[in-house]
N, C-alpha and C positions, 0 to 999 in steps of 0.2 A: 473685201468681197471675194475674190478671188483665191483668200486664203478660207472661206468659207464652204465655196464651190469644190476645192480640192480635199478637205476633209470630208462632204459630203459623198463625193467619188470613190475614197477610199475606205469608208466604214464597212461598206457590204462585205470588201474582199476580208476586214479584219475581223468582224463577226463571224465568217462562214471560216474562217482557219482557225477558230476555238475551238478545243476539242473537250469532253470529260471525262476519256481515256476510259470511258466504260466500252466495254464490247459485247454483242451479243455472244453468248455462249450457247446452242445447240445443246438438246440432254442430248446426251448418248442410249445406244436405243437397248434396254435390259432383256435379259432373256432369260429371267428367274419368271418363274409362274408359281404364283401364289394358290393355293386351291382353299376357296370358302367354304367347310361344309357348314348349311342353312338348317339345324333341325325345325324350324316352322317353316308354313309354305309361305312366308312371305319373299319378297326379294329382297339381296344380300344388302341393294344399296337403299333399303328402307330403313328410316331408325324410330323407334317408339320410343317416343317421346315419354308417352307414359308413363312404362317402363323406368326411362331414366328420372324423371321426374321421383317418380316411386320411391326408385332406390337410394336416389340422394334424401329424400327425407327419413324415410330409417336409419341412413347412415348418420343424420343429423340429430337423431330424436335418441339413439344408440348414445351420440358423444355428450348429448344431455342428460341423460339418464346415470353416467356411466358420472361425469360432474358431481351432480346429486347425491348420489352416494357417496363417492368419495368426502364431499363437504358433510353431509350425516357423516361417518365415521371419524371427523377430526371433532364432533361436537356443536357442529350447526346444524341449524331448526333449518335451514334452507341452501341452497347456494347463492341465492340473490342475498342472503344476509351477510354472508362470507363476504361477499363481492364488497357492502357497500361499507362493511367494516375494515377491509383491506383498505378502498377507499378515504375513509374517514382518517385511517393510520397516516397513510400518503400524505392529505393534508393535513394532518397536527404535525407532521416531520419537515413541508416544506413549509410552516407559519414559524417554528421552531428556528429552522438555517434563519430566516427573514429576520427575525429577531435579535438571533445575535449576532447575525453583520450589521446590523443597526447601531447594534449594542458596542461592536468592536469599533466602529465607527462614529459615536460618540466620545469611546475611550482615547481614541486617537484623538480626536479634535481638543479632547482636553489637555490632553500632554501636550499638544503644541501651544496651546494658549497659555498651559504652566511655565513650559521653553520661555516662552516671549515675555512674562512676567517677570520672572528670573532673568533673564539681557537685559532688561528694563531696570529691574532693582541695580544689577552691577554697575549698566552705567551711570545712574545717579551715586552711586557710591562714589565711582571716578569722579566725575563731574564735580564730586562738595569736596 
């Protein structure tokens, strides 16, 4: 009990003398002045949304379009058909690997079982 009472005592002092060596750091205070010019009258710290909105879909309808063509020009009707034939390649190449590890994996299990036939036949030859 008393060895209880005494760890009790002294956990506070070992909890509060952890430290996690972080420290507050203060910025430092800058004296570069940025000048915003606004050509609309709204304010600098507003953002349209819109706007961005907007511009990301053009950019995105751009990098489709731009797809598109390039799959017409190698001889696809589409690029979704490009896609699902690239696709379709991918799986016949990895049904292919699958196959003949299977494949070298039966050829193994046979040699060792021809091995063991062969040790077998020798030592019945010993053996008569």
């Amino acid at each position: 009990m008393k060895k209880l009472y005494f760890l009790l005592l002294l956990a506070p002092f070992i909890s509060l003398s952890q430290t996690t060596y972080y420290k507050y750091a203060p910025r430092k205070e800058s004296t570069t002045v940025i000048k915003v010019e606004n050509s609309n009258s709204q304010k600098s710290s507003q953002v349209n949304y819109a706007k961005v909105g907007q511009d990301f879909n053009n950019a995105l309808n751009n990098v489709l379009a731009k797809r598109e063509e390039n799959a017409r020009a190698l001889g696809w009707s589409s690029a979704a058909e490009m896609d699902e034939a690239r696709r379709a390649e991918k799986r016949r190449i990895r049904i292919e690997k699958a196959l003949e590890k299977e494949e070298r994996k039966r050829r193994k299990r046979e040699e060792k079982e021809k091995e063991k036939a062969l040790e077998k036949d020798k030592k019945e030859e010993l053996g008569n």
